[in-house]
C-alpha positions as CSV (number, residue, x, y, z in Angstrom):
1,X,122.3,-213.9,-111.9
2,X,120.9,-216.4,-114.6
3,X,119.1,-219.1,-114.0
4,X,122.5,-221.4,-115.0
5,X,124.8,-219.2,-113.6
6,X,126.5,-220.6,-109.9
7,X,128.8,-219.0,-107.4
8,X,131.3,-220.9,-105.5
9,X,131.4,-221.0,-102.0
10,X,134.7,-222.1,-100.2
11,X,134.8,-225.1,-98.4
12,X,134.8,-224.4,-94.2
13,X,138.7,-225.0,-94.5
14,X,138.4,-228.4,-94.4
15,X,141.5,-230.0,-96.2
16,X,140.7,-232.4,-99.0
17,X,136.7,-231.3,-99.8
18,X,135.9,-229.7,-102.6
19,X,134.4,-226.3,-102.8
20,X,130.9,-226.7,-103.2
21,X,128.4,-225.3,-106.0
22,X,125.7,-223.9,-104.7
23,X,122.4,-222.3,-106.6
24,X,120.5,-219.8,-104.5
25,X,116.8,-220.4,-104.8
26,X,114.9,-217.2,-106.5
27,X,111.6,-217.2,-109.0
28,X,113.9,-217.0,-111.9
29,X,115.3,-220.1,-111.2
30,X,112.6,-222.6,-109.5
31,X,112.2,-224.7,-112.9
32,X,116.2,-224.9,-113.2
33,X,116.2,-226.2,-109.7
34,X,113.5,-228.5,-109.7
35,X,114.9,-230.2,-113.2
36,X,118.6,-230.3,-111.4
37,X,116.9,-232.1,-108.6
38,X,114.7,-234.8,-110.5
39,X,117.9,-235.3,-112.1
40,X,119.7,-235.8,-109.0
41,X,116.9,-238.5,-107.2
42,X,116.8,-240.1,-111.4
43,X,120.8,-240.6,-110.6
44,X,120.5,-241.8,-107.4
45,X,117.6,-244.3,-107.7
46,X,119.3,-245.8,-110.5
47,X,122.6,-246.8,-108.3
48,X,120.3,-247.9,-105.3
49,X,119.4,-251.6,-105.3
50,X,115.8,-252.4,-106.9
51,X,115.9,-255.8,-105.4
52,X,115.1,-256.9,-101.7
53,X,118.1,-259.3,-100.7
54,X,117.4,-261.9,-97.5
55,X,119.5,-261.7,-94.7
56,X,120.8,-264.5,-93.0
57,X,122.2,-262.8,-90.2
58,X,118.9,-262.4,-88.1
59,X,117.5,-264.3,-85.4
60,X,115.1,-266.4,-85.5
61,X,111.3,-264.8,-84.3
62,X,111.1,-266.6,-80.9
63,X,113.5,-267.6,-78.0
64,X,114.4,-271.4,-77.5
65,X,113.8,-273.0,-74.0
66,X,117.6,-272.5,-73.7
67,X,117.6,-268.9,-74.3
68,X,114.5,-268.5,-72.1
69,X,115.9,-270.1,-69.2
70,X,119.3,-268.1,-69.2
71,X,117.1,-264.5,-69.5
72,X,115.1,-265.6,-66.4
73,X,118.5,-266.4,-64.6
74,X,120.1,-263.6,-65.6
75,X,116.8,-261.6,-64.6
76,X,116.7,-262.9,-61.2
77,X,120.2,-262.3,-60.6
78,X,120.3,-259.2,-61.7
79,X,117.4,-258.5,-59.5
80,X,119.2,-260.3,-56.0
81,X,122.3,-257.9,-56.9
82,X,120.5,-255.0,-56.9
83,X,118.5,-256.1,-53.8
84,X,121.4,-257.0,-51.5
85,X,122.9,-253.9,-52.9
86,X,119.8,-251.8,-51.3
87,X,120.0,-253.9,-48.4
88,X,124.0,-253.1,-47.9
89,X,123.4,-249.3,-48.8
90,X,120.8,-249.1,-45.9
91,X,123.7,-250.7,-43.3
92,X,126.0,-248.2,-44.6
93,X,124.1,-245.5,-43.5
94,X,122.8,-247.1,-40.4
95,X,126.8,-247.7,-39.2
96,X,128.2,-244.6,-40.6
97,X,128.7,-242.8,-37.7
98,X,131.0,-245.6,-36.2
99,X,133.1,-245.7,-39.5
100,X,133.3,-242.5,-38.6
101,X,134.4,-242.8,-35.4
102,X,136.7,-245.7,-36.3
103,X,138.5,-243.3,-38.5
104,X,138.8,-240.8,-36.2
105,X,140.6,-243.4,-34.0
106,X,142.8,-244.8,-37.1
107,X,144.2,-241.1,-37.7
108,X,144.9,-240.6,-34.0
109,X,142.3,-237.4,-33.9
């Protein structure tokens, strides 16, 4: 195979893309290649943006008192929820055996 020649390989059988060109990499071809691929990044830098834009959709650096105070509600909430859950878990365990018993009772057993 020469250095320009390509072989087609079919797409995986997905409908609609295209069959793609491939190049296998060999010592005759490694200066082919490598001018196909500064072409390639030469393309692609030129359609990429050379110019930083601002955003305007970020937040600010710091939190307001505002914002503060609702994390350190939210926190300690959070925290209480978990807690009682803890708490209820351990009663659960404590009175399982007269759940237990209480269904026994409910299902006539």
């Amino acid at each position: 195979m020469i250095a320009h020649e390509t072989h087609r390989t079919p797409s995986i059988g997905i409908v609609g893309l295209p069959n793609s060109i491939r190049v296998p990499p060999t010592s005759d071809n490694q200066d082919y290649l490598r001018l196909l691929r500064r072409a390639e990044v030469a393309e692609w830098n030129k359609a990429r943006l050379h110019v930083s834009v601002p955003s305007t959709s970020l937040p600010s650096a710091g939190y307001s008192r505002t914002e503060d105070w609702m994390l350190r509600m939210v926190s300690v909430i959070s925290l209480a929820t978990v807690g009682y859950v803890i708490m209820n878990s351990a009663w659960l365990v404590e009175s399982w055996s007269a759940f237990t018993e209480w269904v026994k009772f409910a299902l006539g057993a």
